[in-house]
Every structure is written in C-alpha cells, then in structure tokens.
N, C-alpha and C positions, 0 to 999 in steps of 0.2 A: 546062694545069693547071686544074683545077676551084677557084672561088673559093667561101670560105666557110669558116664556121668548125671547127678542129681540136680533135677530142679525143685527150687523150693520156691512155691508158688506162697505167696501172702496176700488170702483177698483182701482190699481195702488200703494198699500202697500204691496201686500204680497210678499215677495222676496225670498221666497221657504227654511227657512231655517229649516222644519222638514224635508225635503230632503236630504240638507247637514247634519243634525243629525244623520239621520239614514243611510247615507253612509258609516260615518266616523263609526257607531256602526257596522254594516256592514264588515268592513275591520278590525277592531280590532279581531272581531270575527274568521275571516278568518282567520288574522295571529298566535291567540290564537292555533288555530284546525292545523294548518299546523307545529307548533314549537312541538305540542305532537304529532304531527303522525310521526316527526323527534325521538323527543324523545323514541316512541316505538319501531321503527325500530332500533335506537341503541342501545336498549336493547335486544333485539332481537339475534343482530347480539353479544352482547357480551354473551348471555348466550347460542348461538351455537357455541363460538369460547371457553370457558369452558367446554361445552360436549365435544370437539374433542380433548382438552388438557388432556381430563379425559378418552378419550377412548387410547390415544396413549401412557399415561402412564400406562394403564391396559395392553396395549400390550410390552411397553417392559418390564416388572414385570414380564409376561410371558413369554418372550425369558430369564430372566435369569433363572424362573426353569426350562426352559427347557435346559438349561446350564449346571445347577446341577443335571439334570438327567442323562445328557451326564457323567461327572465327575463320579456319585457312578456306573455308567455301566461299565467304564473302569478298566481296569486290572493292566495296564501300562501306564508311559505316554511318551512310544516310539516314538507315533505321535504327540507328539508335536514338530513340526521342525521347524515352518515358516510360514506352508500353510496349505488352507481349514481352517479357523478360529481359530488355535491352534497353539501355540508361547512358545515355550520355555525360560529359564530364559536369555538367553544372546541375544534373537532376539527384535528388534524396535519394538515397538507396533504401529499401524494401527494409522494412524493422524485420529482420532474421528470429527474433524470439516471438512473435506472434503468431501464432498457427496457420491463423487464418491465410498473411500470406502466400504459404506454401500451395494452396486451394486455387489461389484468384489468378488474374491474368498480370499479375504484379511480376511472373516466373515461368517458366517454361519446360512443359515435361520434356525428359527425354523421349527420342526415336522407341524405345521399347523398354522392359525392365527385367530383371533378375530373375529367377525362378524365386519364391518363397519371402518376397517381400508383398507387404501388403497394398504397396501402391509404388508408383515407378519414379524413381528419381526425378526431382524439380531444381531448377537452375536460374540463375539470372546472372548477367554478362554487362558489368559498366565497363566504358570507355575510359580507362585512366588519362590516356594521354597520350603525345606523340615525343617521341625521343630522338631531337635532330643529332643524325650519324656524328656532327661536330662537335655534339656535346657530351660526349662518350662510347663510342660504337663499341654494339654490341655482337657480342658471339655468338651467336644465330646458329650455328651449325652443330657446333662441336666443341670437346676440348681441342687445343694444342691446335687450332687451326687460328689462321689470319683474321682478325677482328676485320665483320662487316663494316663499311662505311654512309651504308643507307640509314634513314629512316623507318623506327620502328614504333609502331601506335600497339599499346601497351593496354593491356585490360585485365580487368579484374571480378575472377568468376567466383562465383558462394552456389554451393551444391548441397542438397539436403536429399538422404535417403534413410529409407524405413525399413526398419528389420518385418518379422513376422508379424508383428502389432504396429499399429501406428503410435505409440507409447516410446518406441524404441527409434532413437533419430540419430542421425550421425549429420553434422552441416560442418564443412569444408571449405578452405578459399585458398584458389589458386589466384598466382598473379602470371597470366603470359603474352610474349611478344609475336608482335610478328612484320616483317618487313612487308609495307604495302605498296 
C-alpha cells in the first residue's frame, strides 16, 4: 500500500462556493479601486481649482499696483470725470458684480498680465477725497517717522483678476493716499 494522503472525491457535493467567494472578493475589490480613483480625481480637481484661485488673486494684486502707479504718475486729477476707469468723488461707481462691467470702458486694463490668466487684470480708480494735512496728517512715509503736514487726495481702487477661466475672479479694493 502506498502511504499518504486520501482524497475522497464525492460527485454531486461540490456546489462551487470558492467561486462565489472569490467573485464576491473580486467586486469588493473593484468597488475599493473605483471609490479611490473617485477619490483622486476630486482631489485633483480641488487642488487645480486652488491654483486658479491663487493665480487670479495674483492677478488682480497686480491690477491694483498697477493702479497706484497710475495714481503717483498723475499730476492732476482732472481726468477723473466718469470714464476710462476714473471717477470722480460725486460720480456712481461701476456695479462690481455685473460682468459686463469688467468688459466696457467703465475700467481699465492693466499695462500687461500674468502668465496663465485668461485675460489681464481690470481696474477702476474713484477720487475719495482730499485730506486737509490740519485735519489729521498723515504718514505718508513710514512708521516711526514725523507725521506729514500736507495734503493728501485719497482714492479708492477695485481690481478684478481671472485665474485660468474666466469663471474664476478675485475683485479687491484698495484705499490709498497720496500727497499732491
């Protein structure tokens, strides 16, 4: 007799259930692999929808100095009427949430734009106001230095920039001085 171990085959008992085992391991697995390929793809898509909020905010950061460079170039502020992006203290300012104005001559592009924004920061510049040096001077320079005693005419800039879509907006407002 040959030693070693016996199988006892009985036709008509097997009824397939490491089949069913390993179907069901099978589709578990599937749905494991399919729930993180969801998963990465929404990650995905949120941390290019933070690039494009961080490029649009870079862009309009940059329409406002380009704002304030407009502002220290100026002499006067004769052109402030209305139009071309420049508003004087008794004119409406531009409805900020309607699209359209960011398009029209209600605003003004900047000098150039961002790499990977879809269109180039737009701006517009009201005339607040003139701040007589007697009725508060201001520090114009610096900290810890001597409060100026001039005259400071005071404006207030709103800067709108676009990430990669024009979908994606950042609109900002600065308020600044300047001794004229």
């Amino acid at each position: 007799m040959k030693a070693g171990i016996q199988i006892n085959f009985i036709p008509g008992r097997e009824r397939g259930a490491v089949l069913v085992v390993s179907l069901l391991l099978l589709l578990i697995m599937t749905l494991l692999g399919v729930s993180s390929m969801q998963t990465t793809t929404l990650q995905e898509r949120m941390a290019g929808n933070t690039r494009d909020r961080a490029v649009a905010m870079q862009s309009a950061e940059y329409g406002l100095r380009d704002a304030e460079g407009f502002i220290e170039s100026i002499v006067t502020t004769g052109a402030f009427n209305g139009s071309n992006g420049l508003y004087g203290e008794n004119d409406t300012d531009p409805d900020i949430a309607d699209p359209t104005t960011w398009g029209s001559s209600d605003t003004t592009p900047a000098a150039s734009s961002l790499a990977k924004t879809s269109a180039p920061p737009r701006y517009y510049i009201k005339l607040s106001g003139i701040i007589p040096g007697t009725q508060g001077a201001m520090n114009m320079s610096g900290y810890g230095e001597n409060k100026g005693t001039g005259d400071v005419t005071t404006f207030k800039i709103t800067s709108r920039g676009t990430g990669g879509s024009q979908e994606t907006e950042v609109i900002l407002r600065s308020h600044y001085g300047r001794a004229m």
